[in-house]
C-alpha positions in Angstrom: 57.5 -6.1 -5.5 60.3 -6.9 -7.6 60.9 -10.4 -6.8 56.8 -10.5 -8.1 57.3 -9.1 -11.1 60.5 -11.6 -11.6 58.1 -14.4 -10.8 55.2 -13.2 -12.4 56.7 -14.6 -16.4 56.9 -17.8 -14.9 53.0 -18.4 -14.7 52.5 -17.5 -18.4 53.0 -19.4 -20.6 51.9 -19.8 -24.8 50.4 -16.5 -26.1 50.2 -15.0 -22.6 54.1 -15.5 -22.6 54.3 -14.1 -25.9 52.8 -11.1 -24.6 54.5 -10.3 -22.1 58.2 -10.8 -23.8 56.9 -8.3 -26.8 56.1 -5.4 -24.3 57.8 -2.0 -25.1 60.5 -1.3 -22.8 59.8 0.7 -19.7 56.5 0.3 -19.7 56.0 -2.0 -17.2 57.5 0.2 -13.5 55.9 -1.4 -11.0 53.7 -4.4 -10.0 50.5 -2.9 -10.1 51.1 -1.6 -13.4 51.7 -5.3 -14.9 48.8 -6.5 -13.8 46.5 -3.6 -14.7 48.1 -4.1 -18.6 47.8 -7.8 -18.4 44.2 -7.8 -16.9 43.5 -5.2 -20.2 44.5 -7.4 -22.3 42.9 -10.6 -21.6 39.9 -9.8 -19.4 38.7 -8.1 -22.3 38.4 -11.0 -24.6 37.0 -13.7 -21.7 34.4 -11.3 -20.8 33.4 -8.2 -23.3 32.6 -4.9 -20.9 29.1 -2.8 -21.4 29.9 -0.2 -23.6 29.5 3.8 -22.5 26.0 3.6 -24.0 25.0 1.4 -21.6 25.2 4.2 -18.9 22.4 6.3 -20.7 19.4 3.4 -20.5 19.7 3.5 -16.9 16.5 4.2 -15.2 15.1 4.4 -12.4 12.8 1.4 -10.9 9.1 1.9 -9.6 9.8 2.3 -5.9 13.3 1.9 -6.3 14.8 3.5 -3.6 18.1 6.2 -4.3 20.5 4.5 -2.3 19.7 1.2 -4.2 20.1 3.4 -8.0 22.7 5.1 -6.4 24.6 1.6 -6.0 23.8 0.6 -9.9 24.9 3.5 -11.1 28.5 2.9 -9.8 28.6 -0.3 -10.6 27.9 0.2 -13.9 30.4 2.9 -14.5 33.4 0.2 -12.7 32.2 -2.4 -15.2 32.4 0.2 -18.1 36.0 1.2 -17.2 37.2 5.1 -17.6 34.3 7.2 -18.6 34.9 10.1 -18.6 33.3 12.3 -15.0 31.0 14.7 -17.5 29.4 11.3 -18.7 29.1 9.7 -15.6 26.8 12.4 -14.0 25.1 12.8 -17.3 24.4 9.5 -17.2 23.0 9.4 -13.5 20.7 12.3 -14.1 19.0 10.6 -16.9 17.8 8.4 -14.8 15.3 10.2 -13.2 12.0 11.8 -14.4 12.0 15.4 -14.7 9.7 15.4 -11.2 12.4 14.1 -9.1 14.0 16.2 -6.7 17.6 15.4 -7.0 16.9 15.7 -11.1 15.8 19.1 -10.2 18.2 20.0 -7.9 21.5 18.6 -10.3 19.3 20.8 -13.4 19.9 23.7 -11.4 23.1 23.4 -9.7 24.5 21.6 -12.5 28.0 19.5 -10.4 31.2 19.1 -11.9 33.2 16.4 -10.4 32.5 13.6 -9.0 32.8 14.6 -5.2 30.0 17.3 -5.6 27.7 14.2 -7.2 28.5 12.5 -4.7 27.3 14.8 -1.6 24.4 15.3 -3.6 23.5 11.7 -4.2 24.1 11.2 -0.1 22.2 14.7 0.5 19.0 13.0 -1.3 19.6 9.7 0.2 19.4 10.9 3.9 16.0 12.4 2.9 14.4 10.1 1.5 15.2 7.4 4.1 14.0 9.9 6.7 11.1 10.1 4.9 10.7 6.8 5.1 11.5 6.5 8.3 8.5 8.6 9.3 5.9 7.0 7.3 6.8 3.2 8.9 6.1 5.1 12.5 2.4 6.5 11.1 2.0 3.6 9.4 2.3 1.4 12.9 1.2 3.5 14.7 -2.8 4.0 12.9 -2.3 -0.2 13.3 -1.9 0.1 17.4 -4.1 2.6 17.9 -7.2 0.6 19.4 -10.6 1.1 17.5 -13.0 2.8 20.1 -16.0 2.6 18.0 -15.5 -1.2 17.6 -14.7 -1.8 21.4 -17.8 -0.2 22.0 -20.4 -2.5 20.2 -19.0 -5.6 21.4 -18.6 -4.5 25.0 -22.4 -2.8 24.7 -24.7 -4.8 22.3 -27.2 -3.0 21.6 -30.7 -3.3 23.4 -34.1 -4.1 21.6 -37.5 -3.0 23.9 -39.3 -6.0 24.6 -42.6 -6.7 23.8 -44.2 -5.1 27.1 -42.3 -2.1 26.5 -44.0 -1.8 23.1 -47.5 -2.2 24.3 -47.0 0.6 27.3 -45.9 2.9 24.8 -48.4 2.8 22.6 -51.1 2.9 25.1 -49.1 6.3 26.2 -50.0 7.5 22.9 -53.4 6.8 23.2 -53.8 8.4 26.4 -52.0 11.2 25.4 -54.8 11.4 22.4 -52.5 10.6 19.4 -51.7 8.0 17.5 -48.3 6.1 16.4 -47.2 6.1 12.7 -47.3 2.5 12.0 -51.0 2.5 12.8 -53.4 3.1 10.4 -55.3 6.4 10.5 -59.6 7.0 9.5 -60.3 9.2 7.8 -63.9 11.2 7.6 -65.8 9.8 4.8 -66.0 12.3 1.8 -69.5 12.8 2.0 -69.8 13.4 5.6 -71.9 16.4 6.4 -69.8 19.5 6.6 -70.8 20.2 10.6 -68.9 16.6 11.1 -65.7 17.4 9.3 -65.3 20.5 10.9 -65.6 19.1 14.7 -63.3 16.8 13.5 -61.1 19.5 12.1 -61.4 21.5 15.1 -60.0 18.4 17.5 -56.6 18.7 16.1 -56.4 22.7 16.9 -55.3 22.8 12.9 -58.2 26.6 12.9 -57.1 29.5 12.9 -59.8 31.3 13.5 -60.2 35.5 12.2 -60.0 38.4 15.1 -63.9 39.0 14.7 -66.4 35.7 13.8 -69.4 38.3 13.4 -72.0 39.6 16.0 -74.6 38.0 17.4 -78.2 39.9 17.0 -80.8 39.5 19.9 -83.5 38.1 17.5 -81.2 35.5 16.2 -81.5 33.8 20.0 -85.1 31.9 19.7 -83.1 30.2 16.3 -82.3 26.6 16.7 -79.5 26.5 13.9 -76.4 27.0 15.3 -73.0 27.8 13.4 -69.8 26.5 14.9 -67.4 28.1 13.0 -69.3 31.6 13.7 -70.1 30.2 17.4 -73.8 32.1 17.4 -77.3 31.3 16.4 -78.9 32.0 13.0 -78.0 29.1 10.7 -76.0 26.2 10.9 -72.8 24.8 10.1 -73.6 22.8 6.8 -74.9 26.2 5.5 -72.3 28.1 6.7 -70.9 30.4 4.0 
């Protein structure tokens, strides 16, 4: 390494050479050392470096996984350059909303270095990809899963009666002495002789008749009037009372 730090005053040359000849003595000890100074010195004014404050408007994306903020995070704090640890996790934990587990868990565990960040960040991230892990498989899996219901009316269309069909069952509810709803119904006439309504009545077994209907005398036998409701002689059903 020494012959590189020999050869390393030969590449400069103008202000950079300038530089390196006004540097205090001893302060250069190894390689590494010369180029960390030197990369201080002019890296600096070719390309200005994000300033702490920069650490505390990180946020976390919708959807953004941890890993992924996990990633900016450091990346951020390399382009920043020595900030100091306490900042560092201050800065990663105002990231979050105050809903997020890992925000919860650093509130109340509160780390202190950066290795026990660290297995915390990696703690979360293991979760959350098992997480969503598990969802993909439910997710494919509802899409495999073949749809019964839909198999089911193209293999089996569904059968209309034909017109035969039709006809034989209405004339079974004729026979049967009913009638089908989409048929029109009669009706008896409003002014249709009260001995006519109730025959009508009494068809449909819609009576119920009382325990006793009365007593039939022997002189009310020679009477031609005849009650149906009472079901004896002795005047008729219009002037039933």
């Amino acid at each position: 390494m020494r012959w590189m730090c020999k050869f390393f005053p030969e590449s400069l040359e103008g202000e950079a050479s300038k530089w390196f000849y006004n540097l205090a003595p001893r302060t250069v000890n190894s390689y590494e050392t010369l180029v960390e100074a030197f990369l201080e010195t002019y890296m600096h004014n070719s390309r200005p470096r994000p300033r702490v404050n920069r650490l505390f408007t990180l946020a976390r994306r919708f959807r953004e996984p941890l890993r992924s903020l996990t990633d900016r995070w450091k990346n951020l704090c390399t382009e920043i350059g020595k900030v100091p640890v306490d900042q560092q996790i201050f800065g990663f934990e105002n990231a979050f909303g105050r809903l997020d587990p890992i925000w919860v868990a650093m509130f109340t565990e509160k780390p202190q270095t950066l290795k026990e960040m660290r297995k915390m960040q990696e703690h979360f991230i293991a979760l959350e990809e098992i997480q969503e892990e598990s969802r993909d498989i439910g997710v494919q899996e509802d899409s495999a899963a073949p749809d019964s219901t839909s198999d089911d009316t193209q293999r089996r269309p569904e059968k209309r009666p034909s017109p035969s069909v039709r006809r034989n069952e209405k004339k079974e509810w004729i026979l049967k002495g009913k009638r089908p709803r989409h048929e029109a119904k009669t009706y008896t006439p409003l002014n249709a002789p009260l001995e006519e309504i109730f025959k009508e009545v009494e068809k449909r077994n819609d009576i119920i008749y009382p325990a006793s209907r009365g007593i039939q005398f022997e002189k009310t036998k020679d009477y031609s009037e005849y009650c149906h409701y009472h079901q004896y002689r002795g005047h008729s059903t219009n002037n039933c009372r």
